[in-house]
Every structure is written in C-alpha cells, then in structure tokens.
C-alpha positions in Angstrom: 4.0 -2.2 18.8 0.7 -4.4 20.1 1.4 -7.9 17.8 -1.0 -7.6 15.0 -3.3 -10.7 16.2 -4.1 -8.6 19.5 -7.7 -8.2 20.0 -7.4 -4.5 20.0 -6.7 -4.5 16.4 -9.9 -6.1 15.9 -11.9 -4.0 17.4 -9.9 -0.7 16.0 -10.4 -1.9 12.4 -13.9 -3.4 12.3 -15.5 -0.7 14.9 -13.4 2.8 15.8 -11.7 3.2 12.3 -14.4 1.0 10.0 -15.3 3.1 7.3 -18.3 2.2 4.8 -17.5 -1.0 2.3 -16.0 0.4 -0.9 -18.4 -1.0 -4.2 -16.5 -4.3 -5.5 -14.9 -3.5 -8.6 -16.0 -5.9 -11.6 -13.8 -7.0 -13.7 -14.5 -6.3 -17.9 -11.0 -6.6 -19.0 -7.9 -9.0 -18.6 -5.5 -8.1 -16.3 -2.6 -8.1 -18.8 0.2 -6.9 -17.0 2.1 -7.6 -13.5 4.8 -5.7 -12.7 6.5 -7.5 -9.4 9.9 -5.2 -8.7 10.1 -3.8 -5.4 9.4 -0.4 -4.3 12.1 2.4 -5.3 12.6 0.5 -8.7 11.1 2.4 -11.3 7.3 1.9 -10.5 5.6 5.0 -10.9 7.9 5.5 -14.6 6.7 1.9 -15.4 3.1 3.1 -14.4 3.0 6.0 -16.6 4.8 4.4 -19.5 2.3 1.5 -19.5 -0.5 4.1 -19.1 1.7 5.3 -22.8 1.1 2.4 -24.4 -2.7 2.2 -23.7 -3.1 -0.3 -20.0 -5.9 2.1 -19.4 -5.7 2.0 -15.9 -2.2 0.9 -14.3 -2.9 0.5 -10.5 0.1 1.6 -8.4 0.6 1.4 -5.1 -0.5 5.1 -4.4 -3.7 4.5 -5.5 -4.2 2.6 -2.0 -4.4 5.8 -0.8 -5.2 8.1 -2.9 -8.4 7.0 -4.8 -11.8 7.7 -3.3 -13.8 5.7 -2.7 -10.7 4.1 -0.1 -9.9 0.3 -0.3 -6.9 0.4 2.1 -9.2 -1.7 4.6 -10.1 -4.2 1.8 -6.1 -4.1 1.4 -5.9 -5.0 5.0 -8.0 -8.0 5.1 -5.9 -9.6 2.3 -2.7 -8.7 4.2 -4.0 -10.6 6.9 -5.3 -13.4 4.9 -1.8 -13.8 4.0 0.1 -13.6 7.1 -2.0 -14.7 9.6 -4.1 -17.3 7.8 -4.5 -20.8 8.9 -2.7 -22.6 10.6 -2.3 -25.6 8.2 -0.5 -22.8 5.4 -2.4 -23.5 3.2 -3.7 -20.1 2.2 -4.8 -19.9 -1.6 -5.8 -16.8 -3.7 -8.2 -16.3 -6.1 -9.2 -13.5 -9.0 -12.3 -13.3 -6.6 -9.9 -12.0 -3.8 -8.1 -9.7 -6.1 -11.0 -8.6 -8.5 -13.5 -6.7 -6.1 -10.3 -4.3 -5.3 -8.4 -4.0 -8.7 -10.7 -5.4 -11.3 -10.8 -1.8 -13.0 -7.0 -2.6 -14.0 -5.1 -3.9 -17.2 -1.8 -3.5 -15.1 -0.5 -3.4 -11.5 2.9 -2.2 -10.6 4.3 -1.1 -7.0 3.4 -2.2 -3.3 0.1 -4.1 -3.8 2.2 -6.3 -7.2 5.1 -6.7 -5.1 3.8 -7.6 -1.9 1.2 -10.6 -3.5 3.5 -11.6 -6.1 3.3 -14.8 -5.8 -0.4 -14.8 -5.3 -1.1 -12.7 -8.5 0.7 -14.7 -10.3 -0.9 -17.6 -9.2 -4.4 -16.0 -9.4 -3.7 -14.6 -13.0 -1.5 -16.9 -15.1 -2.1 -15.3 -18.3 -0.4 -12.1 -17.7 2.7 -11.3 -18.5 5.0 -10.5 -15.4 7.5 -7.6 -15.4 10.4 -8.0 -12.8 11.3 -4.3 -13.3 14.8 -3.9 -10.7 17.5 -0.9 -10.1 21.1 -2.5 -11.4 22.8 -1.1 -8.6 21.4 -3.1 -5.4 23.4 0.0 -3.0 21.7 2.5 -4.9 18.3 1.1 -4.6 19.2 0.3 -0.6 20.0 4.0 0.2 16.8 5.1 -2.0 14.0 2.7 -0.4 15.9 3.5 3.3 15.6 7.0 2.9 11.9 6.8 1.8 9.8 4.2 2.9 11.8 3.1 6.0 11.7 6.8 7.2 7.5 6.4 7.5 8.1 6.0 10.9 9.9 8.9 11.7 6.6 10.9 10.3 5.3 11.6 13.7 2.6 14.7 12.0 1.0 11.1 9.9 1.2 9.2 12.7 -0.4 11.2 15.4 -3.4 12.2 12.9 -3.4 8.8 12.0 -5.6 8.2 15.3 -7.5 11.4 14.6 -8.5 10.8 10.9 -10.4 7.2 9.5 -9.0 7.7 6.1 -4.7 8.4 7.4 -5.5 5.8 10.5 -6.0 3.4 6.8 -3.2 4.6 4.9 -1.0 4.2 8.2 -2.2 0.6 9.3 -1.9 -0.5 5.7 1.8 0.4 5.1 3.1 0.7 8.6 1.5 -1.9 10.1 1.2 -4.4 7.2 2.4 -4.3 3.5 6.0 -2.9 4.5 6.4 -5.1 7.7 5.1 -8.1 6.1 7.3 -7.3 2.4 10.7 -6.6 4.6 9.9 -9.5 7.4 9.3 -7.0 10.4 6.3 -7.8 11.4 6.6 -6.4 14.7 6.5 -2.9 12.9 10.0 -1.5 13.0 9.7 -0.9 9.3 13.2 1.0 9.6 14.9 -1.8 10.7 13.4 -4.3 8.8 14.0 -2.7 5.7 18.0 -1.6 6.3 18.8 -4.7 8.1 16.9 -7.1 5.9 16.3 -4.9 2.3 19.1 -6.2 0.5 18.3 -10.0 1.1 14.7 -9.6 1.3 15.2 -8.2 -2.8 17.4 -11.3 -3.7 14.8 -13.3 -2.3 11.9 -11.9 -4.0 13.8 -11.9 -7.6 14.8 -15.7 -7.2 11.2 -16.5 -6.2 10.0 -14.4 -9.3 12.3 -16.3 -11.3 11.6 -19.4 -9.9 7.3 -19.0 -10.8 7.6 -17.5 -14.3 7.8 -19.6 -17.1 10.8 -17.7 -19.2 8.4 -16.9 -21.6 6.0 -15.2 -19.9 8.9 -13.3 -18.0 10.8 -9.6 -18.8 13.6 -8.7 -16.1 13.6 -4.7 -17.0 14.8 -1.5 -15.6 14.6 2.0 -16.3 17.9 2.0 -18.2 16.7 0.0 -20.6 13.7 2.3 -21.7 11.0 1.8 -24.3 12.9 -1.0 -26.6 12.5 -3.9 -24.5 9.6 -3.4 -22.8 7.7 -2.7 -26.2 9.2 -5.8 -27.5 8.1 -7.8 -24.4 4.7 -6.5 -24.9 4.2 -6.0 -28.4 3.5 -3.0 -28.6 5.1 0.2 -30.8 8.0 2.2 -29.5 6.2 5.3 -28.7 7.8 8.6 -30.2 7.6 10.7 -26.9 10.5 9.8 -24.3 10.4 7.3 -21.5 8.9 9.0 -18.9 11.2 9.4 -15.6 9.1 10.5 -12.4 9.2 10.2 -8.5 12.9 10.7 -7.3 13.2 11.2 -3.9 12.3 14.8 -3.7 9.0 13.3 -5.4 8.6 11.6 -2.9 8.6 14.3 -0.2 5.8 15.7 -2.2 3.5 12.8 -1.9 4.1 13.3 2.0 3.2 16.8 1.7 0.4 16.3 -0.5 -0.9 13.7 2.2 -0.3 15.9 5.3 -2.4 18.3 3.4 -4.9 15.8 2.7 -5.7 14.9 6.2 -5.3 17.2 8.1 -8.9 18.9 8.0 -10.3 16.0 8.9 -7.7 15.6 11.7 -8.6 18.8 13.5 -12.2 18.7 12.7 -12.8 15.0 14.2 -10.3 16.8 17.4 -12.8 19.5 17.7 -15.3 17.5 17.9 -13.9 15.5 20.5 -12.8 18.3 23.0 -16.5 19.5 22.6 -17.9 16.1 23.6 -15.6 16.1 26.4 -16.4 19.9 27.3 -20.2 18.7 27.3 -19.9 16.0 29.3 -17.7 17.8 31.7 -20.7 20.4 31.8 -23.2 18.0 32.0 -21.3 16.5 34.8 -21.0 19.5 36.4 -24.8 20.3 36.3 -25.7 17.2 37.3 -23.5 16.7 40.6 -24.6 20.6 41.5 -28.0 19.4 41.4 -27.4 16.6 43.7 -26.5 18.8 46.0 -28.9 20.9 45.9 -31.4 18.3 46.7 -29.1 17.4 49.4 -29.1 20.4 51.0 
C-alpha cells in the first residue's frame, strides 16, 4: 500500500473523494459513558443495552458509516492527528476535537471508543469507563480474525471503493486507518496485523485501560455477566426484559451485505458516467482530428 503520508493521499481525500463538511454536532448533554473493549467483545449488545437503560444515543462504531449526513472523513483527520502528528509527540485531545463528531452522544462503545481510548478518557474525565472484554482471549482471536481482518479479502468494497465517495470513506477509514493503526499495521495488511499482533495488541490495550482509570471510575464487564453489574456500575435499575445479545458472526455478514447494497448504485452510476465522459471525449477527439484534416486536404 502507498505509506499513508504519501502526497497522493492528500490530494485523494481533500480533492477526488472530499465530500461536503458534515454540520458540527453540539454538545447539550454529558457524555456519560465510555465503553473501551475492542471490537468482537460485546459492543453492539453493550450498545443496545445502554440504549435500555435510557443513553439516548449510544454511538458505535457502525454509525461511522452508516449515519447520513457521513463523518468518516472527520474520523480520518483525527486518525491522522493521532498517528502522524508532530514530531515532538506531543499530540493532545480535546472535547473540541471529539464534540463536533459525537457530541449528539451519552455513550460511545466500538471502534471510534477503542481506537481513542486513551484520548477520550483524557478529553472526558467524568465519564465512567466500561472495559467490556470476551473471557476467552482464543475465542475472541478467531471471532475478530474471521471478521474484521477478512476486510481485505472484500474485493466487491474495495473496487467500488474508488468508484463511490461515500465506500472510498468507509474503506479509507477502517482499512487504511482505525484497524491498521488499532492492531499496529500501519502499512495496511489489516489481516496480518490483526492475527499476528491481536492477541498482544488486546493485553496491551486492557493494561493501558487499567493503568488510566481511577478503580472507581472503572467496570471490567462482559457479556456473561449481563444486566447485574453493569446496572450496579451505573446506577441504574435491572431492566425486566433480557440482556440483549446481537451481531454474531453471521450478523456480521449482514452488515457486509447491507453495505454492498448500499453502494453499489452509486458505484455504477458514478461508472456510467465516467465511460460516457470518456465516450465523449473520444468523439470529440475524433471530430476534431477529422476536421484537421479536412482543412489539410
């Protein structure tokens, strides 16, 4: 892959692939809740069962993609403010780096609370942090390596990626950014970085956790343990329904699907318009150079 800090990047994300800025979001309520656990441990549950006990909007990391207007590009600017900002190290964020792209939220779980962990809870150090984690680190390897290190492989997204604004964004984010930078593969071999590096990379990230979270501001939870004590970590009520248990693998598959779907229009629509500028230049072309020699002759 060309190295992220390659001028061509530059020009593919500010020019070819800009789309129009997104509205900032303004914040009117605390962001309570920040749930750090890597992908493939319970997030989208842990979404909907804080959505259950009334965090009005819990932001997961489908979201990037999925909600209109799009703020994958706003994603990507923070992504590179943390990897490739200044030399000295000395990068610092703020709730006015967070706030224009999630200030809507009570709660974040999944890819964006994982990957800035440690800037979230730095920027917001009021909110409690959940370190939600699968108990069975082989389990949770085999799950995260057949799911998001198998992006890749998606050559259908990839090749409309260059054909569509909206996937080349939901590619560039993921692809080329969060999952790189989150499993240290920054050259964008997200398959290898994740099954060579997953299992340390999660040790890593749980010490670290540990390491910035006062005990009392901390909950280590995972789906197992259900409502009990998360509600107590959070003071709220047990709720009467169940916990809620969403996206297993095959639920995964259907958000592929469901994004195929999603793109492809636009895909073949932004083609078709390309082979008929090509067609009418070729024309044009054509006309042009018969003329010539007509006036030759």
């Amino acid at each position: 892959m060309v190295p992220l800090s390659n001028p061509i990047w530059y020009i593919l994300e500010n020019y070819i692939y800009a789309l129009p800025p997104p509205p900032p979001r303004i914040r009117t309520k605390p962001l309570e809740v920040i749930c750090v656990g890597l992908p493939r441990s319970g997030t989208e549950s842990l979404q909907h069962a804080l959505l259950t006990l009334g965090y009005d909007h819990t932001y997961h990391g489908w979201d990037i993609i999925y909600e209109e207007p799009n703020y994958a590009q706003e994603w990507v600017k923070l992504c590179r403010k943390k990897w490739f900002g200044p030399p000295s190290g000395r990068t610092t964020f703020t709730p006015l780096d967070f706030d224009p792209l999630i200030g809507h939220s009570t709660a974040l779980t999944d890819a964006a609370a994982s990957v800035f962990a440690a800037e979230l809870i730095q920027a917001y150090p009021s909110a409690k942090v959940i370190l939600n984690h699968r108990p069975d680190e082989d389990a949770w390897h085999n799950s995260i390596s057949t799911t998001i290190a198998r992006g890749e492989s998606l050559w259908h997204l990839w090749l409309m990626s260059w054909t569509s604004g909206p996937c080349f964004w939901s590619w560039h984010v993921y692809l080329r950014f969060m999952w790189p930078g989150l499993f240290r593969c920054l050259d964008g071999n997200v398959e290898r970085g994740v099954k060579g590096n997953g299992r340390w990379v999660a040790r890593e990230h749980y010490a670290m956790v540990r390491g910035l979270v006062p005990k009392e501001r901390l909950l280590e939870w995972s789906v197992e343990d259900g409502w009990g004590r998360l509600c107590e970590f959070l003071e709220k009520e047990v709720p009467k329904e169940e916990f809620p248990h969403v996206n297993a693998a095959k639920g995964w598959v259907g958000h592929e699907r469901r994004l195929a779907r999603r793109y492809i229009l636009g895909a073949l629509r932004n083609v078709g318009v390309g082979v008929a500028v090509v067609v009418g230049l070729w024309y044009l072309c054509k006309e042009i150079l018969g003329l010539r020699v007509m006036m030759v002759v």
